[in-house]
C-alpha positions in Angstrom: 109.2 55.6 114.7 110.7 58.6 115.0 109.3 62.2 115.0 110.1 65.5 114.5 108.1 68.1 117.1 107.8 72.0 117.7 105.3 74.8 118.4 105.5 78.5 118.8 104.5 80.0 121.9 100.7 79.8 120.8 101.1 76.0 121.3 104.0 75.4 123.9 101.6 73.9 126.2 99.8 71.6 123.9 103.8 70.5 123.1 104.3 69.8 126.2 101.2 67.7 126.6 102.3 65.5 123.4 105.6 64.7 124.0 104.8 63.6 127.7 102.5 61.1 125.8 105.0 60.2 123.1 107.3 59.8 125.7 104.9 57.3 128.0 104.2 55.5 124.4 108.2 55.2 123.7 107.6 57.1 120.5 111.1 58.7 119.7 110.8 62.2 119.1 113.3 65.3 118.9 111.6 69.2 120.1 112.7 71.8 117.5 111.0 74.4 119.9 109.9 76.4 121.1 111.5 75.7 124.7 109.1 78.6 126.5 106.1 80.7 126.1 107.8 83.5 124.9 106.4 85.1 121.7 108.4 83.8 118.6 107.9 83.2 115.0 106.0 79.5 114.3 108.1 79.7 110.3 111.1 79.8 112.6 110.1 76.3 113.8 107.7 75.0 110.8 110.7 75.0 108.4 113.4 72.8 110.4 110.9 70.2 111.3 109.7 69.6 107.8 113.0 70.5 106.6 113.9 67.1 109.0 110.7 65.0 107.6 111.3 66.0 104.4 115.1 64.8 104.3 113.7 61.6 105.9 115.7 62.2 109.0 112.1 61.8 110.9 109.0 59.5 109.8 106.8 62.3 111.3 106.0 65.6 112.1 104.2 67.0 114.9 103.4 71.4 114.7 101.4 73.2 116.6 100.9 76.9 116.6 97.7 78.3 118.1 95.4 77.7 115.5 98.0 75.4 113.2 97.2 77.2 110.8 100.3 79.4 109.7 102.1 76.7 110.9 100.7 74.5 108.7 100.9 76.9 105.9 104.7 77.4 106.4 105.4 73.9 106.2 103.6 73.0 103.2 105.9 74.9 101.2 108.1 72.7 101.8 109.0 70.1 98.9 107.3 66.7 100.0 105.6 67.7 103.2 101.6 67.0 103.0 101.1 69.2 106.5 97.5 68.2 107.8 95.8 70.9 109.9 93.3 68.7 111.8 90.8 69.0 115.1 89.2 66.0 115.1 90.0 62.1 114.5 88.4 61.7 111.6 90.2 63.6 109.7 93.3 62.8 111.4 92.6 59.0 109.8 91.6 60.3 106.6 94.5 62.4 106.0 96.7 59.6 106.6 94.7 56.8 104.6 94.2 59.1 101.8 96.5 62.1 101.6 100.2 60.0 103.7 100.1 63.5 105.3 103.7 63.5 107.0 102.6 66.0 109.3 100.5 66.6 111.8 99.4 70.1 112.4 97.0 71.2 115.2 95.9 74.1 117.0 96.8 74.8 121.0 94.0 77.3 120.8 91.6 75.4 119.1 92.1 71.7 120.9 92.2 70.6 124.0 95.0 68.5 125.2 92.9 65.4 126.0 91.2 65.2 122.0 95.0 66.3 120.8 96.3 63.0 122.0 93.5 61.0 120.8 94.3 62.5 116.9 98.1 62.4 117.6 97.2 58.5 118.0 95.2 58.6 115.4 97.4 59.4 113.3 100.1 58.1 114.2 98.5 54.8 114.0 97.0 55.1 110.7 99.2 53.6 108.1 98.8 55.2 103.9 96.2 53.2 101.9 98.3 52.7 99.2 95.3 52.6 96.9 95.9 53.5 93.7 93.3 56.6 93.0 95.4 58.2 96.3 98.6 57.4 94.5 97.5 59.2 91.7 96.0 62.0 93.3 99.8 62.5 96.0 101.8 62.3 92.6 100.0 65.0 91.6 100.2 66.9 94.3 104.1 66.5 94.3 104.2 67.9 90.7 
């Protein structure tokens, strides 16, 4: 598994917290910034990481922002990204049985770093239904 990681300064610490635990899980992952708390721009790093997932150079994406929300606003435009803004496990499952979000967004702000590892698990772990009715209802999303 490999995944595709980055934050604006609103969720650089958060960042920092994930990837230590991708790294103690031996999750691959590559940090498209930012690389300090430093104010930037969070489209400045939505787009290459779902630019990356998209292109199906990574199996996942990881954004966090300080809510996650513009974040995961920006990267939803993105042809084939299904960006999930999520703060609890739940729907950090649901998204991926029901939805194959390919990216996780959350909010550095919003959660705390020991629930943010428990969803980035979660999701991580969750594999895609495959049911048909969720079939249906991605296809017509991707239209």
């Amino acid at each position: 598994m490999k995944i595709a990681i980055g934050s604006d300064h609103g969720g650089f610490e958060l960042k920092q917290a994930v990837m230590e635990h991708l790294t103690e899980r031996g999750i691959e992952f590559k940090d498209f910034g930012c690389y300090d708390s430093k104010s930037c721009d969070y489209p400045d790093i939505a787009k290459p990481v779902a630019h990356a997932v998209a292109d199906k150079e990574y199996d996942f994406g990881i954004l966090i922002c300080g809510t996650g929300i513009g974040i995961s606003i920006t990267a939803n435009k993105i042809k084939g990204i299904r960006a999930a803004l999520c703060s609890d496990c739940f729907s950090a499952e649901a998204t991926r049985l029901h939805n194959d979000a390919n990216i996780l967004a959350m909010g550095g702000r919003v959660v705390g770093p020991g629930l943010a590892l428990k969803i980035v698990d979660t999701f991580l772990d969750t594999p895609f239904s495959n049911e048909e009715r969720h079939i249906r209802r991605i296809n017509k999303i991707e239209r």
